[in-house]
C-alpha positions as CSV (number, residue, x, y, z in Angstrom):
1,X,-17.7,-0.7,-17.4
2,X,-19.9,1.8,-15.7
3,X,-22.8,1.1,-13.5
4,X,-24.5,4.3,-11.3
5,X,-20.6,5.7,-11.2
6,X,-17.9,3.4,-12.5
7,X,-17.9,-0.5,-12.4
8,X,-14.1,0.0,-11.1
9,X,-11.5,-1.0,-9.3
10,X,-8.8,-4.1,-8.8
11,X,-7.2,-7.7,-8.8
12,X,-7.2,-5.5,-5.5
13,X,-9.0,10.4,22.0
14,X,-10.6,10.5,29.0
15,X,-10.3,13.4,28.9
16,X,-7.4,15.4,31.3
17,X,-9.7,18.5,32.9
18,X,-6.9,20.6,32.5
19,X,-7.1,24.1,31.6
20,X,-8.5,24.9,27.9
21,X,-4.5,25.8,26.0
22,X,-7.0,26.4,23.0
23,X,-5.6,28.4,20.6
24,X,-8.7,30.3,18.1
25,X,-6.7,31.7,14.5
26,X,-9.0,33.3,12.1
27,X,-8.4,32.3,8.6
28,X,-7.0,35.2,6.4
29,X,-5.9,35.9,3.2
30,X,-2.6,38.3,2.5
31,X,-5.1,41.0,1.3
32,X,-8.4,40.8,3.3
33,X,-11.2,42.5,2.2
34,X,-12.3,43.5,5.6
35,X,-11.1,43.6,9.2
36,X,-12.5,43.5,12.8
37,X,-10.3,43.8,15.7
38,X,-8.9,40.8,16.5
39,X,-10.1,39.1,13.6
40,X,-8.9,38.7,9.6
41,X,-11.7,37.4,7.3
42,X,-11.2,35.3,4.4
43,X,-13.1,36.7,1.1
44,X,-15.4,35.0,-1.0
45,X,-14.1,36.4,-3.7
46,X,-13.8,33.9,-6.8
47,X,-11.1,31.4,-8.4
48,X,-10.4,30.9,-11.9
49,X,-12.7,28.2,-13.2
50,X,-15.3,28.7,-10.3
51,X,-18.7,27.9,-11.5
52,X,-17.5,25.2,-13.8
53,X,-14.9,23.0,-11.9
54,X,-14.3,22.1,-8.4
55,X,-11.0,21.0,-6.4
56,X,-12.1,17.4,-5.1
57,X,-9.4,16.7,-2.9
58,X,-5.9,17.4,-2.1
59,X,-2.5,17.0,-0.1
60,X,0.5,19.2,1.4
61,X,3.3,15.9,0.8
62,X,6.2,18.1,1.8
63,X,7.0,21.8,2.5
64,X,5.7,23.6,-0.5
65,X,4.9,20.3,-2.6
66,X,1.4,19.3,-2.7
67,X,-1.6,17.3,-5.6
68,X,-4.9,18.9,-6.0
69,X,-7.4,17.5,-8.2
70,X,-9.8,19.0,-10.1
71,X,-12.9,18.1,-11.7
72,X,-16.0,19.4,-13.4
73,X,-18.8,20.3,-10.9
74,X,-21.0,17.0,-10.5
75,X,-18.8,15.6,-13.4
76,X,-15.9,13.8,-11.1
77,X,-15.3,11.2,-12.8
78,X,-13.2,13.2,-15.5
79,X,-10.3,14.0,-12.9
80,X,-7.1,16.2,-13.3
81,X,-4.4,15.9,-11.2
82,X,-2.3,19.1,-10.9
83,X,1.0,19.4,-8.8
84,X,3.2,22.2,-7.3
85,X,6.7,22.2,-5.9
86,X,6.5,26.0,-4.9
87,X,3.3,25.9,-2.6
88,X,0.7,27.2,-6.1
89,X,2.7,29.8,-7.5
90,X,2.9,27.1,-10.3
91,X,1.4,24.2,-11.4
92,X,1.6,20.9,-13.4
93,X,-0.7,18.7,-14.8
94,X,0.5,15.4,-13.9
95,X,-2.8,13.2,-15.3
96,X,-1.4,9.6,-16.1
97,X,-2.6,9.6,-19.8
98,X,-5.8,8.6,-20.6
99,X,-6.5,6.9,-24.0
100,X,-9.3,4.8,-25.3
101,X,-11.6,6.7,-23.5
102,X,-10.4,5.6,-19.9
103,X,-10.9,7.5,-16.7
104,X,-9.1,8.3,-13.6
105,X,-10.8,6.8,-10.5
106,X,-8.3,6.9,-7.8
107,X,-4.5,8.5,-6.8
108,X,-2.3,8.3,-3.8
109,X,0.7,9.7,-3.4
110,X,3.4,8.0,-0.9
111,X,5.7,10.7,-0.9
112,X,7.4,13.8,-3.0
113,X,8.3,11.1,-6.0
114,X,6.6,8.1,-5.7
115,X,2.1,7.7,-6.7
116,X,-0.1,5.4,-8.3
117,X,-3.4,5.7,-9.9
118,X,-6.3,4.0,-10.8
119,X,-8.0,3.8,-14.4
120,X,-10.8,2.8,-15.3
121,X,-10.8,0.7,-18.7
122,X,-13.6,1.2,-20.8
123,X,-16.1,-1.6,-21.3
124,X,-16.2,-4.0,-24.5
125,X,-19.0,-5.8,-23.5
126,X,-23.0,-5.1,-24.2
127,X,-24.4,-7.8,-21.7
128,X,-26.9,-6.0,-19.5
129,X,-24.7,-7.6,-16.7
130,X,-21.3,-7.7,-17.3
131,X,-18.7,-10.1,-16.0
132,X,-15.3,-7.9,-16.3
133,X,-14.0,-5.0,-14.7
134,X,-10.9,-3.7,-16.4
135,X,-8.5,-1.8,-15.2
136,X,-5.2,-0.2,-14.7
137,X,-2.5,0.7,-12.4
138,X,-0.5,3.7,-13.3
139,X,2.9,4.0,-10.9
140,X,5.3,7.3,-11.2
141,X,8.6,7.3,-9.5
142,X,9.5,11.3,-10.4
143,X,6.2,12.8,-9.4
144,X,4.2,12.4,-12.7
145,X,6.6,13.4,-15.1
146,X,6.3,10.0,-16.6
147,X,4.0,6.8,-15.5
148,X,4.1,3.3,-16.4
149,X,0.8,1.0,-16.3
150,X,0.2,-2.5,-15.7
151,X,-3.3,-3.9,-16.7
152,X,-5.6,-5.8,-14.3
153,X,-8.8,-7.4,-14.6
154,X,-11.2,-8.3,-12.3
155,X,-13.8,-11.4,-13.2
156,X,-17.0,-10.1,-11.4
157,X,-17.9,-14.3,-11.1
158,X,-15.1,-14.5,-8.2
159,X,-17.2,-12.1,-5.9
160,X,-20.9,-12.2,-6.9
161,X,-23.4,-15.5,-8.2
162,X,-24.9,-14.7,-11.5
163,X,-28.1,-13.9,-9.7
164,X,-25.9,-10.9,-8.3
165,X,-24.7,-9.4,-10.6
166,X,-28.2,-8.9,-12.3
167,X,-28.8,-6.8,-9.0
168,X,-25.6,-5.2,-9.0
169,X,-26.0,-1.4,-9.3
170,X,-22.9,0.3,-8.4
171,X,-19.2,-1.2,-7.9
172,X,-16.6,1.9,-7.7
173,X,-13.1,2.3,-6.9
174,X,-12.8,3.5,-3.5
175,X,-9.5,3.9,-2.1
176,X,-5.8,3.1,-3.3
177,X,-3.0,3.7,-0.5
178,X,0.6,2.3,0.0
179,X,2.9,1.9,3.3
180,X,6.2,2.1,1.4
181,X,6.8,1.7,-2.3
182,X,5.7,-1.8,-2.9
183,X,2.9,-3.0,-0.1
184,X,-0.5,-1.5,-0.8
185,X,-4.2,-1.9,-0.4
186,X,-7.2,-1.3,-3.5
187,X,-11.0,-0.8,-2.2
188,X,-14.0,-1.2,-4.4
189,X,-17.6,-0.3,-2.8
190,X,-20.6,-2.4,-4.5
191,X,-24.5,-1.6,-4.2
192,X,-27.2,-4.1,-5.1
193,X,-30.8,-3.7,-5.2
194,X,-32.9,-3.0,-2.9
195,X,-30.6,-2.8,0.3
196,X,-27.4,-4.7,0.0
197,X,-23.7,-3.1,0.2
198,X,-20.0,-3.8,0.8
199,X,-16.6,-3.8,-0.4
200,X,-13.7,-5.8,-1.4
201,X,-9.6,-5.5,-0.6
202,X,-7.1,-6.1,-3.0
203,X,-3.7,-6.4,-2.0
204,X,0.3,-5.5,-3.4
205,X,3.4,-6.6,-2.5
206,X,5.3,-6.1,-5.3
207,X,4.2,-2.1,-6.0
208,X,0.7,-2.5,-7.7
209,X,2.1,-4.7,-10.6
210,X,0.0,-7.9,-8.9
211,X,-3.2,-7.6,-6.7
212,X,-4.7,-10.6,-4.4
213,X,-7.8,-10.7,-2.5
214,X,-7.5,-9.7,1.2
215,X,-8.3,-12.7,3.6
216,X,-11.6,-12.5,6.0
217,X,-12.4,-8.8,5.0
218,X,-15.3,-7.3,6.7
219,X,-15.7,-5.6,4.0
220,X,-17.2,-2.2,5.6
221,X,-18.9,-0.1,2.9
222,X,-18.3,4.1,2.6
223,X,-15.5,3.5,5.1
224,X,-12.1,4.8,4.8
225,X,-8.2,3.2,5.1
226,X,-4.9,3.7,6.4
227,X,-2.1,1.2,5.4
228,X,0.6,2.0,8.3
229,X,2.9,-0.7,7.6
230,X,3.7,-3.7,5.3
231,X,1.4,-5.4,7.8
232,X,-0.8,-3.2,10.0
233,X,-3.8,-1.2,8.2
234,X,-6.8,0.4,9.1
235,X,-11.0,0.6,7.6
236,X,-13.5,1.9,8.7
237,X,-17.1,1.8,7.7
238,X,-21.0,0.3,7.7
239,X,-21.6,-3.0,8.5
240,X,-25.1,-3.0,9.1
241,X,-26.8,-1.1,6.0
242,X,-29.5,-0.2,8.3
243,X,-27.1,2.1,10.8
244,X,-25.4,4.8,10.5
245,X,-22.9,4.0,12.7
246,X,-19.6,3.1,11.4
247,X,-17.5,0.5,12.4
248,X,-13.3,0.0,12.7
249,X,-11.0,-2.6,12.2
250,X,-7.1,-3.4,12.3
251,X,-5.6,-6.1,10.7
252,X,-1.7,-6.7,12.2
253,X,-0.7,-9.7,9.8
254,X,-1.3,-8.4,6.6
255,X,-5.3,-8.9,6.1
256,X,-5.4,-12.2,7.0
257,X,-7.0,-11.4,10.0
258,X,-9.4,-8.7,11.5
259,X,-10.2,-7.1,14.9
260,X,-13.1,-4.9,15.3
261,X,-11.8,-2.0,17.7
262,X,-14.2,-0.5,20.8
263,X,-12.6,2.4,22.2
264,X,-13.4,2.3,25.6
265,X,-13.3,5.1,28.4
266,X,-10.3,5.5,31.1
267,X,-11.9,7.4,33.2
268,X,-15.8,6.0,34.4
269,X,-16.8,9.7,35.9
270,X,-17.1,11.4,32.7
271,X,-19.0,8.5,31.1
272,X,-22.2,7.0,31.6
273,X,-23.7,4.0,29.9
274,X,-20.7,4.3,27.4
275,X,-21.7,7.7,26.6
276,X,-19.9,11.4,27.2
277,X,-20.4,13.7,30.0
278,X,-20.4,17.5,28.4
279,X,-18.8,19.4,31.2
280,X,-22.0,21.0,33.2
281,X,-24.0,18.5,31.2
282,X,-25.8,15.6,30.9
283,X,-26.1,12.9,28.6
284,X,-29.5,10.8,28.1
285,X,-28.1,7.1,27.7
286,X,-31.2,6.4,25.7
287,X,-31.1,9.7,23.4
288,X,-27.4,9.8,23.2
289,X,-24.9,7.9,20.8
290,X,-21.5,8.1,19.6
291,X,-19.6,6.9,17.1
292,X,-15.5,6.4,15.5
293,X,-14.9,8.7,12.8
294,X,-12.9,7.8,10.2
295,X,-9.7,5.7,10.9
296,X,-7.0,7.1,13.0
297,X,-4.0,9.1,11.9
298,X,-0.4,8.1,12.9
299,X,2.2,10.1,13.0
300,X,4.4,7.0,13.2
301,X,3.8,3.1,13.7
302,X,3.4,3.6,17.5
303,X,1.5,7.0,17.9
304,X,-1.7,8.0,16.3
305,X,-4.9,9.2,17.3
306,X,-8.3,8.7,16.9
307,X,-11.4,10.8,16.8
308,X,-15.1,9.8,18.1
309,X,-17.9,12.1,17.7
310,X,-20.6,11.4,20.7
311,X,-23.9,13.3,20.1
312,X,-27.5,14.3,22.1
313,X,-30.6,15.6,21.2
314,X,-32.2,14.2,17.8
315,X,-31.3,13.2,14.4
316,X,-28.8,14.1,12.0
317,X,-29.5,17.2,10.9
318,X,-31.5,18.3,13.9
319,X,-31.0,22.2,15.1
320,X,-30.7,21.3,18.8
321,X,-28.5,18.6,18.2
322,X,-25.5,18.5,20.5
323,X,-21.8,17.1,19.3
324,X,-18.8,16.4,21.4
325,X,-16.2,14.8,19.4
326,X,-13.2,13.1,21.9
327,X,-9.5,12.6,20.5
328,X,-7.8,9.4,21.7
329,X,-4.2,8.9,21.6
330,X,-2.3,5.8,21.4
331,X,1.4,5.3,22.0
332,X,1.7,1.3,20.9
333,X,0.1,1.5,17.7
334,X,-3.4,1.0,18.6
335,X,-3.6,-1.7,20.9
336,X,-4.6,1.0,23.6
337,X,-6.2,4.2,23.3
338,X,-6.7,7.1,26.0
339,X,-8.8,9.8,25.7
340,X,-6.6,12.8,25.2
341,X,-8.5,16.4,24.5
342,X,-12.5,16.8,23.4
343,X,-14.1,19.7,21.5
344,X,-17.4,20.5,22.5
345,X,-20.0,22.1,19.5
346,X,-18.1,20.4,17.4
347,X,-19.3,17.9,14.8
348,X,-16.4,15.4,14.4
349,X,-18.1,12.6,12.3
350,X,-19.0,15.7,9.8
351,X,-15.8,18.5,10.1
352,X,-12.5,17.9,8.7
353,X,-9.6,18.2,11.4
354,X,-6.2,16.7,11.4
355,X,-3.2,16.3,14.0
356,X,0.3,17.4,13.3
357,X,3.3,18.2,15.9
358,X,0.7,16.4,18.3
359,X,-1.6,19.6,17.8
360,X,-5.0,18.8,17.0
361,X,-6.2,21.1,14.4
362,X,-9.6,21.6,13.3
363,X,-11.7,24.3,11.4
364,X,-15.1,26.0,12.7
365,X,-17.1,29.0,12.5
366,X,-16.2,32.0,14.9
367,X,-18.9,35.3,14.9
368,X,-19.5,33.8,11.4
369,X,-16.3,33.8,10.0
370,X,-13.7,30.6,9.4
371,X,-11.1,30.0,12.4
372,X,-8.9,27.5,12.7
373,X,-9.1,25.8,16.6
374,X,-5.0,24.5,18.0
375,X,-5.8,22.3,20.7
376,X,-3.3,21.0,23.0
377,X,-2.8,17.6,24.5
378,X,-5.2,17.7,27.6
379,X,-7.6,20.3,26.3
380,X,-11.2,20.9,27.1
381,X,-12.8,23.6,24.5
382,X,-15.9,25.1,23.3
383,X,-16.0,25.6,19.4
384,X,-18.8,27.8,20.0
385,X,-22.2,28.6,19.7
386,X,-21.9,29.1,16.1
387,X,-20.7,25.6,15.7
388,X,-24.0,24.1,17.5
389,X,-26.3,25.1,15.5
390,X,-27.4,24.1,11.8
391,X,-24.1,26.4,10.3
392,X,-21.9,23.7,11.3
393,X,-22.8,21.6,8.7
394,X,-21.4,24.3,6.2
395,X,-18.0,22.8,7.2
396,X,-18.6,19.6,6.5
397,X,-16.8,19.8,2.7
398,X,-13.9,21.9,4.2
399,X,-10.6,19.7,4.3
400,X,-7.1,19.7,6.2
401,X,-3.7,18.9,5.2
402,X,-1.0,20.2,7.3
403,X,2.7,18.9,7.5
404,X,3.6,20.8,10.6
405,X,1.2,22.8,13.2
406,X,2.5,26.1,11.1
407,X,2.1,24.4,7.3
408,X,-1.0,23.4,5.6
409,X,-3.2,23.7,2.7
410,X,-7.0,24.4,3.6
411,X,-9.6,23.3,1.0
412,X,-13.0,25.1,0.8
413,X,-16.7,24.3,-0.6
414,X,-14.6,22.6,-3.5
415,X,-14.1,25.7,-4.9
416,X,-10.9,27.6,-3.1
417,X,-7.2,25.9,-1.5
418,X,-5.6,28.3,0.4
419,X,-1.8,27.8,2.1
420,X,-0.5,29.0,5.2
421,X,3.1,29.0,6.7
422,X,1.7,30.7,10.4
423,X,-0.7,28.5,11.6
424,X,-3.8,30.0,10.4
425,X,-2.6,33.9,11.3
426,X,-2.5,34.7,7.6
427,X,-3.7,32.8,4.5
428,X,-2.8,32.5,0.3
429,X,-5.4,31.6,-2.0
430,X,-4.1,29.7,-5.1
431,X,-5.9,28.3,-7.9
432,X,-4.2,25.0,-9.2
433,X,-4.2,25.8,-13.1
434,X,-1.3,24.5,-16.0
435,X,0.4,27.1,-17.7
């Protein structure tokens, strides 16, 4: 079933003013084309495929093992999923197989062995408003050498009136995600005319072989999730289809319940009507807005941190537009946050940036080039002009993964995955591709 996309889916940091211990690496690649002093530059150049395909998302799972999946430019819904064990020197296409014309809407991979994907069943029926969703979950064990699939379908009548589902333009798979190999959480986003949105959340406890509805959801649309544990998971997203503003929630008992979370300053002399005090500035509490990006990312049940990007001077999109995105930190899962370490120029709600070994890592533009920003616990640093102007939206498709503060995969414009094993000092391109 495919309406605008896919008809898809399931039975379903205030801030310490201590000195800036910033660290600026360029990006590089083991052969750069050119050099300045002090700086390596990452090539263009071009990757097998380029013009044709694009790498939609991937992950570092553990050192040297990592998915990438790859699709046909503005084609995504015909997905490969290609895996390496030897950080891209080889590759394997690890696609659950598709027969009967099905398509691949949605993969997560718990650890080295153990992922599940979404299919999308193809539609029997020739109503102009359907009243099915069939699908399948594909689980692996031995990292895609072999799956298994259990069918589920989804009677649209359980979530929408007839009238509805006449309106009903767009239901897609979002998200599937697991805690540990048998509690898990399914998203599906839904659009219907002129203005309405949301989402539904299906839930596993016996390894994505059953699904049941999730209790109370808020049902945020174009959010994201975390599962942490069996019990404790994360989404973020609109509520109000007139805002941009996102909103976050926690459930601690499973999705029975949900709390909408307001992170909330420590310290009131770097605030002012809610809003952040750039260091030598000044925020306009009637211009000035910020907002939770994503959900947060734990390193364990207890610690995580959270990112909130707080912004001056205009609309999205806006030249003179200034970001400030704040990092919280939490040591009791959530229940508290305190504000940890801020970038300033730098456009958190946009730019991909990730935390591991408690180093806050995140990509921006330096004299033009790609650098990779280490910021310490404590922190206060400037990204740079170069990152408050219109050019920082040119990092807005660039993605993180990094195991350690030293190991990560660095995704590009969709088009190039590079590793490095330093930190950022030096940089491989690789090119996931079946041999």
């Amino acid at each position: 079933m495919r309406t605008g996309r896919a008809l898809l889916v399931t039975a379903l940091t205030l801030l310490a003013l201590t000195p800036a211990r910033a660290i600026e690496l360029p990006s590089s690649t083991v052969s750069p084309t050119k050099q300045e002093k002090g700086e390596t530059i990452i090539p263009k150049g071009t990757s097998p495929g380029e013009g044709d395909e694009q790498l939609d998302s991937m992950k570092l799972l553990a050192p040297g093992i990592g998915c990438v999946q790859r699709c046909l430019v503005d084609q995504c819904d015909d997905r490969t999923i290609f895996w390496t064990s030897d950080n891209g020197a080889h590759w394997r296409n690890i696609t659950p197989p598709l027969t009967n014309k099905s398509s691949l809407d949605a993969f997560f991979f718990l650890d080295a062995r153990r992922g599940w994907a979404v299919l999308e069943q193809p539609q029997k029926e020739s109503t102009r408003a359907p009243t099915k969703l069939r699908l399948a979950i594909a689980m692996t064990d031995n990292a895609g050498g072999t799956w298994s699939e259990t069918s589920l379908t989804l009677l649209l009548t359980n979530y929408f009136s007839k009238e509805e589902i006449f309106t009903l333009f767009d239901l897609s798979v979002r998200e599937i995600a697991f805690a540990d190999p048998l509690h898990g959480w399914l998203t599906l986003s839904f659009w219907m005319f002129p203005h309405v949105h949301g989402s539904f959340l299906l839930i596993t406890s016996d390894g994505g072989r059953t699904w049941k509805d999730a209790d109370s959801f808020p049902s945020p649309n174009l959010g994201d999730m975390i599962l942490v544990t069996p019990t404790e998971g994360w989404i973020s997203g609109l509520i109000d289809p007139e805002s941009a503003q996102n909103s976050l929630f926690v459930t601690r008992n499973g999705a029975k319940s949900w709390q909408e979370l307001s992170v909330r300053p420590v310290n009131t002399e770097l605030w002012q009507g809610g809003m952040l005090l750039p260091s030598g500035g000044k925020l306009n509490a009637q211009g000035a807005s910020c907002d939770v990006s994503g959900v947060p990312m734990f390193s364990d049940s207890a610690h995580g941190f959270l990112q909130k990007d707080c912004s001056e001077g205009g609309n999205f999109g806006d030249q003179d537009l200034m970001h400030t995105t704040v990092l919280f930190a939490t040591v009791d899962g959530g229940r508290t946050w305190k504000s940890d370490r801020r970038i300033r120029n730098f456009l958190g709600s946009c730019n991909s940036s990730t935390v591991a070994d408690s180093v806050w890592l995140a990509p921006i533009k330096r004299n033009g080039h790609l650098a990779l920003l280490h910021v310490e616990a404590g922190a206060d640093v400037d990204a740079g002009a170069d990152n408050g102007s219109m050019s920082r939206y040119s990092l807005c498709s660039t993605q993180l993964s990094f195991i350690s503060s030293s190991q990560g995969w660095m995704l590009k414009d969709g088009s190039i995955i590079q590793f490095t094993a330093d930190g950022g000092r030096t940089w491989k391109t690789i090119w996931p591709t079946a041999k």
